[in-house]
N, C-alpha and C positions, 0 to 999 in steps of 0.2 A: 353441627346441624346436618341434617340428612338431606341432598337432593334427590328428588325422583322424576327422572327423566321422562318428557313427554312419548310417549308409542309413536313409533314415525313407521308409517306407509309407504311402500315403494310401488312402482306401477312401470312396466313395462316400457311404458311411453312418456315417462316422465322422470324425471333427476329425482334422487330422495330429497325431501323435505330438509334441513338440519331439527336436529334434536333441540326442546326446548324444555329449559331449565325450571322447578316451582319450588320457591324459597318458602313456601306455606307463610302464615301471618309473618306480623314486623310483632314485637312484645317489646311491650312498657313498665320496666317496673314501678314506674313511678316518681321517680327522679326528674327533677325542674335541673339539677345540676346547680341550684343557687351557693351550695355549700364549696364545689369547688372540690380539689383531688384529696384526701387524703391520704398522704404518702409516709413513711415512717422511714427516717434514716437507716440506711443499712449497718450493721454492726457486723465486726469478724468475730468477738466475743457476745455471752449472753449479756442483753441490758433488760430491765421492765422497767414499761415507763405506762404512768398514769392516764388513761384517758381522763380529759377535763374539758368538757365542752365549753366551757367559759376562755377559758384559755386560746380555743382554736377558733372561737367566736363563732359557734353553731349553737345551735335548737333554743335560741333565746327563751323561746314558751316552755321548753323543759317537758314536754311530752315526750322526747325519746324518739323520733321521727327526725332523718338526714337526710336530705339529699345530694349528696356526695356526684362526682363526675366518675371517677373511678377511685377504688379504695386498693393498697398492698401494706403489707406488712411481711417484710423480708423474713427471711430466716436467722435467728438467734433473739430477734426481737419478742416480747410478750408485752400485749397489750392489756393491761389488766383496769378494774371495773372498781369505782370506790361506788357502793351502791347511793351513796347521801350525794356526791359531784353529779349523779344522772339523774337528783329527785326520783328515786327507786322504781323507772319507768324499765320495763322491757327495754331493749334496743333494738329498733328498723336502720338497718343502716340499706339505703336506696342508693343505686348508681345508672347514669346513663351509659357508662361503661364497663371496662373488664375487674371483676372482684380477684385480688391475688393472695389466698392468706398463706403465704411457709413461713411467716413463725407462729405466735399463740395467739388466740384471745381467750382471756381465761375472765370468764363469768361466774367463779365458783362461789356457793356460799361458805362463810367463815366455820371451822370448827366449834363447837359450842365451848364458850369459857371455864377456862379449868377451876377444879373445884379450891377457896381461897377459906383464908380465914371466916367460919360462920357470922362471924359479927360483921364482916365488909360485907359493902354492898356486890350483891351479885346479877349479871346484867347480862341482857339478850344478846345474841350473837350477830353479827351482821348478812343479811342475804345476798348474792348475786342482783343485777339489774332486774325487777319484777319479782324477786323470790318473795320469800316472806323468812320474817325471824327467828332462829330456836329461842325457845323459852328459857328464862332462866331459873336458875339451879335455889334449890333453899337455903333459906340461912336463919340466924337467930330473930332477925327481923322482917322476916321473905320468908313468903310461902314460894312454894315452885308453881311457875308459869306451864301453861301448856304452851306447844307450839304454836305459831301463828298459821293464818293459811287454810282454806278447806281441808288440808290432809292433817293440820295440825294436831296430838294427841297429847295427853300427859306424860306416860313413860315412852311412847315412840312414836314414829312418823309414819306416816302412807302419804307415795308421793302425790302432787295433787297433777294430774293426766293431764286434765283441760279435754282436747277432743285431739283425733286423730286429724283432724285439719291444721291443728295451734292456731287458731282461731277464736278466739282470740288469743295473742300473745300471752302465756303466762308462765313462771314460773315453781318451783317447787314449795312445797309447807316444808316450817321448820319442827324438828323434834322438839318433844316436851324437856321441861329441865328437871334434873335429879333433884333428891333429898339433899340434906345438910350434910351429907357426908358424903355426896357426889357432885357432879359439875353440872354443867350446862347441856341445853340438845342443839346439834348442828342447826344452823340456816341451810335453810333450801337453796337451790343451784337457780341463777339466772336464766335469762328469756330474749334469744334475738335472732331478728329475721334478716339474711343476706339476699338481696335481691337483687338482680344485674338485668339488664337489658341485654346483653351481649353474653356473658360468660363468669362463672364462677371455678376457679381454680382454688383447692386445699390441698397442699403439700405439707402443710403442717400441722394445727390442729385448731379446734373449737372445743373449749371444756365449757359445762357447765352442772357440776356437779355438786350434788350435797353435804354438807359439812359434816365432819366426823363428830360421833358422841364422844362429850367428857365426863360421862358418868352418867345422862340423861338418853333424850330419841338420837337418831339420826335424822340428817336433815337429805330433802326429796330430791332427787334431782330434776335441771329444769326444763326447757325446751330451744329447740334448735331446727329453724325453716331457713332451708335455701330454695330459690327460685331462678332460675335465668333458662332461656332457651339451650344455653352447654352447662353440663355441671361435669369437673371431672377433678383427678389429684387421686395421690395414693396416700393422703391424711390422715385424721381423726375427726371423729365427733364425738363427744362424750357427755352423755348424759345421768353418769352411775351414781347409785343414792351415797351416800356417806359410810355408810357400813358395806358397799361392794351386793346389798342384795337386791335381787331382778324386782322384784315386789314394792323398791322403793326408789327405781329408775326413772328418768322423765322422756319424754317421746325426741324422737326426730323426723323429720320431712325433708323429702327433696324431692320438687316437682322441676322438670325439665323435659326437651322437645330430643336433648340427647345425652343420655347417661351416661357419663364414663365415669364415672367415680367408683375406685376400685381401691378405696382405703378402711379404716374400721371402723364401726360402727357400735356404741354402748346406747342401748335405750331398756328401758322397760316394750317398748315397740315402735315399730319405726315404719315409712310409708315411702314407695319409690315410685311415681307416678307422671303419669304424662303428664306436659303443661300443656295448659289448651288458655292461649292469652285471652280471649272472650270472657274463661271463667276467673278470670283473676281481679282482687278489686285489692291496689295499692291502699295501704295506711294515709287516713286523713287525720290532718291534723285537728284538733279542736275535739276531738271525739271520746281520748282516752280520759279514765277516771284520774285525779289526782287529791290529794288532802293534805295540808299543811297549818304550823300553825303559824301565825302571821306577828302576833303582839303578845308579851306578858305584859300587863300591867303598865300599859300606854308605849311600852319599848318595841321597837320592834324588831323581831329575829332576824339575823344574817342569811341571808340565801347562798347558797343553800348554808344550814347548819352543822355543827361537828357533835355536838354532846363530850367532848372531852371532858374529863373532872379535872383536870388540872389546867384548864383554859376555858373558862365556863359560856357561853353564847351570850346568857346574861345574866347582871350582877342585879338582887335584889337587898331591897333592904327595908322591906317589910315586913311585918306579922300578921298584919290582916290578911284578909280571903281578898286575892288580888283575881283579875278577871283576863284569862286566857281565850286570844280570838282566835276561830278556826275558820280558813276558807277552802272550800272544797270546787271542784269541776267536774261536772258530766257525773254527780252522785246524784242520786232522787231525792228530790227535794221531800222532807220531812224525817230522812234519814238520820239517825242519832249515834256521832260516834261517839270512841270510848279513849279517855286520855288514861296514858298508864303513865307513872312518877315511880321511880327509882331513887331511893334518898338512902344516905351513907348513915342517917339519924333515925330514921322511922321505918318504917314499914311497907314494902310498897303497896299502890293503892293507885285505885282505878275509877273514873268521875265519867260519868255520863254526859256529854253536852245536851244544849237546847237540840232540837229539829233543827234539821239547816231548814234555812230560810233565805228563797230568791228565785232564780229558775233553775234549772239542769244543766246547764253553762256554768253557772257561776252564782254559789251560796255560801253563808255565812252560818256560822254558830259561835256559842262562846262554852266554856266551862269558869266556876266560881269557887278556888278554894282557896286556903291558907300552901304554903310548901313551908317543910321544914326550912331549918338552918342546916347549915354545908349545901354539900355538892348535892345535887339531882340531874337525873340522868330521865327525859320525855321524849315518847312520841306519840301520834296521834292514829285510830286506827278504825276502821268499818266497813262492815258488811250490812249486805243485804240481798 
């Protein structure tokens, strides 16, 4: 922080004044501190250990929104992102105190899946927190997906910018998937905001980059905003597409009252600006989009879900058109998503839901079909 010394007057007949000190505003990230320190055991060797908010007993609502006291993550440590343990939200991670990262947080989205036997089932790739998915690749029973995502495309990616504010939090589209004689396109790179009330320190790194092609797009890379009245460290931020090119990079911000950060910088563009705490408005909660599906067929899905084929969420054992519920938040009501089904027996195949129905908080819809026999591999997906 900079002080700027009051002008002090002298006068002949009078003692000088003392100098008086102006710390300009007090800044609020946002942070109630309800969550408490985030700390990460030091290590002398490398470890990566899982973020699982379930585990550390944070963000019960699963919007992706912390308020942490103070957050570090030592050096050698990498804190990496399962995007289905964050319900695929961005991450705000908020502190009423000092932000310390020298080791990793890696938000990267997955490389797209390598190209298999065309008769297996071939499947989307996973994204960073807020990214979106590569599409998958063709096969005897699969057509190839496009990417997910605004930038999402058939044979390739454009990453998806959002704005020069990250405003809102988002992260990268994924690449299209290849033919039957190619693989998958990368997932786009995840989305998270580091905010401090006092201080953000990067000695080590922030990645959130897009997943390499296996024979499909590359995936986008995602966004990365820090805020505190100090930002400084000789670290990283990285936000580079999957294929290393400028065109398919994701933005970075850092607003602060005093800049020192004198480390590297990978963006498609990036933005180094004063903070003026007036113009700042902290992440609320209740606000952000989310869509999930809730029930097959009266069962109800595990929160959050895996989609593993070899440990399946849930076991059916029906033939009929069983009835899949979808509840959404903060989408526009009458909006209609699109369920995609991934089967190791058929073909995959994509079902439109009802219109949600309820308010913009909080709607419902359903989808009505048969699913193969074996393994399927769903998730639920909409724009508008």
């Amino acid at each position: 922080m900079r002080f700027h010394p009051a002008i002090v007057s002298i006068s002949a007949c009078f003692a000088a004044l003392p100098a008086a000190i102006s710390a300009g505003p007090a800044f609020d990230a946002g942070s109630d501190g309800s969550d408490g320190a985030l700390s990460f055991a030091p290590s002398v060797t490398p470890v990566t250990i899982v973020f699982d908010p379930d585990d550390l007993g944070v963000d019960p609502d699963g919007d992706g929104i912390y308020h942490f006291t103070t957050i570090t993550v030592p050096e050698n440590v990498t804190v990496e992102f399962d995007t289905r343990l964050v319900h695929w939200q961005p991450q705000h991670w908020l502190a009423t105190g000092d932000i310390v990262i020298d080791g990793t947080l890696d938000l990267d989205g997955h490389p797209g899946n390598p190209k298999l036997d065309p008769d297996d089932v071939q499947l989307p790739s996973l994204p960073g927190p807020g990214g979106y998915p590569g599409g998958a690749a063709g096969g005897t029973f699969q057509t190839q997906t496009t990417g997910f995502g605004p930038g999402g495309f058939g044979s390739g990616s454009h990453s998806n910018y959002g704005n020069i504010y990250l405003q809102p939090l988002t992260g990268g589209s994924g690449g299209g998937g290849g033919n039957i004689n190619s693989g998958g396109g990368g997932a786009g790179g995840g989305a998270i905001l580091l905010a401090s009330s006092t201080s953000v320190t990067i000695d080590g790194g922030v990645f959130a980059r897009g997943g390499a092609s296996s024979g499909g797009g590359f995936g986008a890379g995602g966004g990365i905003r820090v805020v505190a009245p100090l930002v400084a460290g000789t670290g990283t931020l990285n936000t580079n597409s999957g294929n290393g090119s400028q065109s398919g990079r994701g933005r970075v911000r850092i607003e602060s009252m005093t800049d020192d950060f004198d480390g590297t910088i990978v963006a498609h563009t990036y933005r180094r600006v004063v903070l003026i705490p007036e113009t700042y408005s902290p992440p609320v909660s209740g606000i952000f989009p989310r869509l999930r599906v809730t029930s097959i067929d009266g069962m109800a899905v595990p929160s959050p879900p895996f989609g593993i084929f070899d440990m399946p969420d849930i076991e059916l054992d029906e033939g009929a058109p069983i009835v899949f519920e979808i509840e959404a938040f903060n989408v526009p009501v009458g909006t209609t998503a699109k369920l995609y089904l991934f089967s190791e027996n058929n073909f995959d195949e994509q079902f439109t839901s009802t219109p949600l129905a309820g308010t913009l908080a909080n709607s419902t819809a359903t989808v009505t079909t048969a699913v193969p026999q074996g393994f399927a591999q769903g998730f639920v997906y909409a724009s508008w």
